[in-house]
C-alpha positions in Angstrom: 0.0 0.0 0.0 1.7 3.3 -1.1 2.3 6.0 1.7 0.3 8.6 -0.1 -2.6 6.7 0.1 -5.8 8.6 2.2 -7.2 4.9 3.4 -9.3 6.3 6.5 -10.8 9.2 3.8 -11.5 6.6 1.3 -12.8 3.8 3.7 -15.4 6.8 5.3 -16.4 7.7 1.7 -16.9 3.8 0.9 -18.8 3.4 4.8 -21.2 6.2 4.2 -22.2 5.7 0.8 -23.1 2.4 1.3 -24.3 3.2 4.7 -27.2 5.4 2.6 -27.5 1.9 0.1 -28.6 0.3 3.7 -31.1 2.5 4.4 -32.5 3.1 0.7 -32.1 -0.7 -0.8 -34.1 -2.3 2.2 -36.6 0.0 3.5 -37.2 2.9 0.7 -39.5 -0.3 -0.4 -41.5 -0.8 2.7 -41.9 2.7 3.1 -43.7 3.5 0.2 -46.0 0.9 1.0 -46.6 2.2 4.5 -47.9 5.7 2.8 -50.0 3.8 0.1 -48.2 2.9 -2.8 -49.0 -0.7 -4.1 -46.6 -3.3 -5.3 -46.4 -2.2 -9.3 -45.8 1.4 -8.0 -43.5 0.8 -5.7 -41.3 -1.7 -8.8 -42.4 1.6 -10.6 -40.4 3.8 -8.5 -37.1 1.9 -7.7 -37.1 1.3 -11.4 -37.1 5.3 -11.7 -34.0 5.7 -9.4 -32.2 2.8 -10.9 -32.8 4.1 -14.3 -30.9 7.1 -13.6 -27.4 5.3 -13.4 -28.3 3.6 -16.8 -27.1 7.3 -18.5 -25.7 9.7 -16.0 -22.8 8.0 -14.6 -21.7 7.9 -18.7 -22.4 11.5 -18.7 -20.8 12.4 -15.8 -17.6 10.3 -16.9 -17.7 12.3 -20.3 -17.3 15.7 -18.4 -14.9 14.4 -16.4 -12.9 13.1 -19.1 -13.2 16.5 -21.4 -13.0 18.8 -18.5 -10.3 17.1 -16.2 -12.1 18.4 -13.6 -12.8 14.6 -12.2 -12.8 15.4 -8.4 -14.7 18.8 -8.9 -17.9 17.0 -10.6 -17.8 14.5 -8.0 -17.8 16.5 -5.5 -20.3 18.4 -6.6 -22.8 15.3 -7.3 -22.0 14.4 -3.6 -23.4 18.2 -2.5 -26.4 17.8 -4.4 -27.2 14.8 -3.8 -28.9 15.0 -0.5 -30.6 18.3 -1.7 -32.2 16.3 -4.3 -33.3 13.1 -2.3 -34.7 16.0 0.4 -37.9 15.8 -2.0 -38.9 12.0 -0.7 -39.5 13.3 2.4 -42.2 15.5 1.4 -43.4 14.0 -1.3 -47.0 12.9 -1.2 -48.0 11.6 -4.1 -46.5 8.8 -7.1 -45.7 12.1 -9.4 -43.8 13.9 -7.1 -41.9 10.6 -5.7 -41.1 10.0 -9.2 -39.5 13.2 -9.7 -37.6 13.6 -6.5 -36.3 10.1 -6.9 -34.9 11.3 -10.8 -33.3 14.6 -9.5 -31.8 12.5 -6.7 -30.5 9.4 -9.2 -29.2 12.2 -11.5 -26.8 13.3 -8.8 -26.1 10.4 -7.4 -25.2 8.4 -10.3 -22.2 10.9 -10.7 -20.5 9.4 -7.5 -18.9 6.4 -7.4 -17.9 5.6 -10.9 -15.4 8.6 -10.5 -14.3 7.7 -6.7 -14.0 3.9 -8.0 -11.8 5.2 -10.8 -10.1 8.0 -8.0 -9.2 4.8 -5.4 -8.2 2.8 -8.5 -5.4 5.5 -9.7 -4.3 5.6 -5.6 -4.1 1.9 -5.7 -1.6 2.2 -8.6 -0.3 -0.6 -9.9 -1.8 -2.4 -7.0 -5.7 -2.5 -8.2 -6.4 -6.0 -6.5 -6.2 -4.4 -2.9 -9.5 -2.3 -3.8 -11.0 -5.3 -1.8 -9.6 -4.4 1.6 -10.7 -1.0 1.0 -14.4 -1.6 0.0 -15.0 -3.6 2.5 -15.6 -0.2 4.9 -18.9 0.0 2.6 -19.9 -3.2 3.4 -19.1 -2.5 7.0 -21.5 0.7 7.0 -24.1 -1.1 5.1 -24.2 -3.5 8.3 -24.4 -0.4 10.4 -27.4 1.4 8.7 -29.2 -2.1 7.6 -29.1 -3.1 11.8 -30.0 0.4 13.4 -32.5 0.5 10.2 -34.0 -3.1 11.5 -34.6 -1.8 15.1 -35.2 2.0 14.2 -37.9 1.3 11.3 -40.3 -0.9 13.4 -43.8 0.1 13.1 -44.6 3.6 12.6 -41.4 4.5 12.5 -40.9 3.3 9.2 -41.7 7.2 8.4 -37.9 7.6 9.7 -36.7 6.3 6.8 -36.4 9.3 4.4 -34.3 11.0 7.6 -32.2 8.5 7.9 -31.4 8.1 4.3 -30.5 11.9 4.4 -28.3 11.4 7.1 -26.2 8.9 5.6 -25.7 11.0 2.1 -24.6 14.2 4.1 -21.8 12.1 5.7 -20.9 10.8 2.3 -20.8 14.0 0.9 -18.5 15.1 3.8 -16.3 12.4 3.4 -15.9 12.6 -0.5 -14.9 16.6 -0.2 -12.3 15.9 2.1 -10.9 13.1 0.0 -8.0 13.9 -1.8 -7.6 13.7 -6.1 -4.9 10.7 -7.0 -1.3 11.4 -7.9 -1.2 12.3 -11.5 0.3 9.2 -13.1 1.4 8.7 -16.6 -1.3 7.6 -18.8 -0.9 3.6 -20.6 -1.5 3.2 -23.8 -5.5 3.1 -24.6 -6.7 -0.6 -25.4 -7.9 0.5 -28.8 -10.8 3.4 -28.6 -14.1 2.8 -26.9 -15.8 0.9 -29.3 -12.8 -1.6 -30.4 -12.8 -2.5 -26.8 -16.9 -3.2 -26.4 -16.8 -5.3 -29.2 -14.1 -7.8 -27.4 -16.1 -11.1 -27.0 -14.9 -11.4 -23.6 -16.0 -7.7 -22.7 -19.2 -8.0 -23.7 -20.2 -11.1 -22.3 -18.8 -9.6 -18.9 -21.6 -6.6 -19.2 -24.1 -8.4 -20.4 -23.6 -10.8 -17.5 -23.2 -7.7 -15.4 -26.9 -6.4 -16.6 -28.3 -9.9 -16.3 -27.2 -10.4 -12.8 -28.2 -6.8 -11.8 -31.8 -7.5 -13.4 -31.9 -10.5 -10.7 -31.1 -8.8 -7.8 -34.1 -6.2 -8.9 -37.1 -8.7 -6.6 -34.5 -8.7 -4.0 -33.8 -5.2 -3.5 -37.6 -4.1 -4.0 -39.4 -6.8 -2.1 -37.1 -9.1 0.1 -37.9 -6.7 3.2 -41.6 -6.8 2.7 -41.6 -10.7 1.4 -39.9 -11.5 5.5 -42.4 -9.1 6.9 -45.2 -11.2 4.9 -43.9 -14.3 5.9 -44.3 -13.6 9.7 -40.9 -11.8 10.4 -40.2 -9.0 12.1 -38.7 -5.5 10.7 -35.4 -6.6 12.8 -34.9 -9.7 11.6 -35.0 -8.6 8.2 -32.2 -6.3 8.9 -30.4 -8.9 10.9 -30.8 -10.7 7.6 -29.4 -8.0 5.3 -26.7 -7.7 7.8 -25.7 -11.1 7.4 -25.5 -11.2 3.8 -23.8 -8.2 3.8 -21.1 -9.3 6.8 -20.9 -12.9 4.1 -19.2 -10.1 1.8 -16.5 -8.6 3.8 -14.8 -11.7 4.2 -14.7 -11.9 0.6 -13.6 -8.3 0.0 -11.1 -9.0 2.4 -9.5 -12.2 0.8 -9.9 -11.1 -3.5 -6.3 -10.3 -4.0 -5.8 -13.8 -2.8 -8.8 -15.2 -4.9 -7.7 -13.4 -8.0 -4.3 -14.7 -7.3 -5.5 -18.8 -7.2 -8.5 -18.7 -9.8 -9.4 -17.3 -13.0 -11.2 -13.9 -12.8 -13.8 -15.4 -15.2 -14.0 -18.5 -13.1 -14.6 -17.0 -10.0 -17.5 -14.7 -11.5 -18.9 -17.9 -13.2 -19.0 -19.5 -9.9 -20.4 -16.6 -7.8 -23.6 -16.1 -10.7 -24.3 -19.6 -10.3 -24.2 -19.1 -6.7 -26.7 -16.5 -6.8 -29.3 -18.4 -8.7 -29.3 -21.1 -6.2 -29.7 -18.6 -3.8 -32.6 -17.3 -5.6 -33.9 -20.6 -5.8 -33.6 -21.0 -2.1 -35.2 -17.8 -1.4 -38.5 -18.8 -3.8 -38.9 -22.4 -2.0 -38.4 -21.8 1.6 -39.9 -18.6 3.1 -41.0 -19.8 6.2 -37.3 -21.7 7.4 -35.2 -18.9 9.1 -32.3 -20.8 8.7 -32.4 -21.5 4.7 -33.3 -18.1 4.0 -30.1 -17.7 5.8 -28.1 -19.5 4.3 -29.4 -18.2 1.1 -28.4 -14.7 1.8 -24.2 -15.9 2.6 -24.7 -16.9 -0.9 -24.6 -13.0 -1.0 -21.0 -13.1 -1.0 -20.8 -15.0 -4.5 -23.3 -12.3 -5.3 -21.9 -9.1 -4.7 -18.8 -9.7 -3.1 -17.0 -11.9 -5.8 -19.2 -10.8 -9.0 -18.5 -6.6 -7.9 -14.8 -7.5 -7.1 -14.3 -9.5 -9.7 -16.1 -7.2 -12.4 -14.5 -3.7 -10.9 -11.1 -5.7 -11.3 -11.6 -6.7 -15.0 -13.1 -3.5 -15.7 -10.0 -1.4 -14.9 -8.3 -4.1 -16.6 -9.9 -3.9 -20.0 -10.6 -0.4 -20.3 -7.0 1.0 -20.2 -5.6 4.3 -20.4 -8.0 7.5 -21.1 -11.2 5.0 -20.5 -10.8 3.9 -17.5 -13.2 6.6 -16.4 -16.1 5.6 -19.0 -15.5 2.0 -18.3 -16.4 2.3 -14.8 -19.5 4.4 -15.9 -20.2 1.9 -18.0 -20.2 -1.0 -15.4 -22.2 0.8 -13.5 -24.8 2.2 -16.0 -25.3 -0.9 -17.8 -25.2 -2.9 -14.4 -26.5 -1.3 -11.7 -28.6 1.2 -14.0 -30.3 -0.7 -17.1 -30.1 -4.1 -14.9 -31.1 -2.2 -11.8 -34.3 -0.9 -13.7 -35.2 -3.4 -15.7 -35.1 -5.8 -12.8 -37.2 -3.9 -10.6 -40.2 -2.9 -13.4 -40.0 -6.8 -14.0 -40.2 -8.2 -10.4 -43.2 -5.1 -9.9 -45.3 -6.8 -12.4 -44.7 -10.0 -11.4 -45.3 -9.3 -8.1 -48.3 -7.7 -8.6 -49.7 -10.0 -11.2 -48.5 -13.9 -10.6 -46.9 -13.4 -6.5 -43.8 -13.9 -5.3 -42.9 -17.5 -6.2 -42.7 -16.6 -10.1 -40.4 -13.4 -9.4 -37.8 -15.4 -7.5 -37.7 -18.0 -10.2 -37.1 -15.6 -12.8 -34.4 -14.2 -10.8 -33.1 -17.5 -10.9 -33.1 -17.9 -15.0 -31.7 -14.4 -15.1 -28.7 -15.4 -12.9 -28.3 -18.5 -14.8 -27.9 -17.0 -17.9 -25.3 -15.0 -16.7 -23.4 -17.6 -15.6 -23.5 -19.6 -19.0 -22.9 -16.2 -20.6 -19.4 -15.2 -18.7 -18.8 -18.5 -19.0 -18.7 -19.3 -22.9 -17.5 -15.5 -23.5 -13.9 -15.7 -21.4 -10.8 -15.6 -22.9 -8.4 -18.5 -22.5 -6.4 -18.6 -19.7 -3.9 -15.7 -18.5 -5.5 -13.6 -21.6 -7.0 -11.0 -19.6 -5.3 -7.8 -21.0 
């Protein structure tokens, strides 16, 4: 690890942002159901806040990139950020929701495709230590997920929106006082933007990445009301988060090692096939406390492998002057059009057929995603 390195800036950034995820992910759901909102609505309005990261992070990384002014426009997403998501609060009806939730993903999608690329220009020629770092976010999802259990319970679920606020003030805090990378000299580009897309391996990797986002969409909309459904309490669904989420760190901590043993495209391959079982789990045993727990360590094939594993190749494959779009383009595609998608999908399904057909879809969507990474990789030690 490099002297100049600001780890304790970094790791708060990382803690705080993903300390608002904990709030937002598990309980923005349930609280738009305590006010009224019904199950395609509430698919209707995650889908709106996920659908901003399909183009602003790409935007965001295109004024960075022509501008130079990288830790300026991040900074300034962090600031307005909160200012936006202030809207949620207040908002009483679908059409206001709607639109805080869009000024809000507008800001917020200009965030951590830069700091990603910012840590991975720290990190140097050291990228597979981002691990030990990112696990701080996993630590303050834990955090805000717990409290969120205990602190949401009955009619305090109107907390939530305060909470949330609370969190993205800290981040933005943490994200001014972080310092820009060293300059370092530039690599050679891969080829330009589009030469490197149209890599086989590349973009079986995004596709996976959409696919397995698009999964994840019944999970982050409805897991917290399918528990409460199923007889569990607003705390043991955040004890359940928690867990899935503390699965993670011990994964985050060990991927330099992982990446070291195994194949990057092995270890993804493995961790989406993880996660349709885990889906599968989820779908066929919503009564057993313990299944459903042992479905959600799966969580660390998930998110913990697939993210480290995908930021890893990412920075790998877009080299150079890209590196910047091809985290915005992780995240867009990923996170955003997955994000979306998967939440209007598991709304209507939801709403229409129940539950048991969402999760299984979830299932096929991981599954596919696995076969695709899978027949897409590049032979062995071709990663370039």
């Amino acid at each position: 690890m490099t002297p100049r390195l600001p780890f304790a800036r970094i790791s708060a950034f990382y803690a705080c942002y993903f300390g608002a995820i904990g709030i937002l992910l598990p309980f923005l759901g349930l609280y738009f159901s305590s006010i009224g909102f019904q199950p395609v609505a509430i698919g209707q309005l995650m889908a709106v806040l996920m659908a901003m990261r399909i183009v602003t992070p790409g935007l965001w990384a295109w004024l960075a990139d022509i501008t130079g002014h990288r830790t300026m426009l991040m900074r300034s997403a962090a600031v307005v950020a909160p200012i936006c998501f202030a809207g949620v609060a207040m908002a009483g009806s679908f059409p206001a929701a709607a639109l805080s939730l869009a000024l809000f993903g507008c800001a917020w999608g200009g965030i951590l495709p830069q700091f990603e690329a910012n840590t991975l220009d720290h990190l140097g020629s050291e990228p597979q230590r981002y691990g030990k770092m990112r696990l701080w976010g996993s630590l303050g999802f834990i955090f805000a997920v717990v409290s969120g259990g205990w602190l949401f319970a009955g009619d305090r679920v109107s907390l939530v929106p305060a909470a949330a606020l609370a969190f993205l003030a800290a981040a933005a805090l943490a994200i001014v006082l972080t310092p820009p990378a060293p300059a370092r000299r530039t690599h050679a580009d891969t080829g330009g933007l589009v030469k490197t897309l149209m890599r086989r391996e590349v973009l079986g990797l995004l596709t996976g990445c959409v696919l397995l986002q698009a999964s994840f969409g019944v999970y982050y909309v409805f897991f917290t009301i399918y528990l409460r459904d199923h007889g569990f309490s607003s705390e043991t669904a955040g004890l359940m988060w928690a867990w899935g989420v503390a699965a993670e760190i011990v994964v985050f901590a060990y991927t330099p090692r992982l990446l070291q043993r195994w194949s990057p495209h092995g270890l993804l391959t493995t961790a989406l096939a993880a996660t349709s079982a885990r889906w599968l789990l989820t779908a066929g045993f919503p009564d057993s406390a313990w299944i459903l727990l042992l479905a959600q360590t799966l969580h660390l094939a998930g998110f913990g492998i697939s993210h480290s594993v995908a930021v890893y190749l990412v920075h790998r494959y877009f080299g150079g002057r890209l590196q910047n779009r091809g985290q915005a383009l992780y995240t867009s595609l990923g996170f955003g059009l997955g994000g979306a998608a998967g939440s209007l999908l598991a709304g209507y399904l939801w709403g229409y057929l129940g539950p048991t057909p969402a999760w299984l879809a979830a299932a096929a969507l991981a599954a596919v995603a696995a076969s695709l990474v899978h027949f897409t990789a590049p032979p062995a030690g071709d990663v370039r």
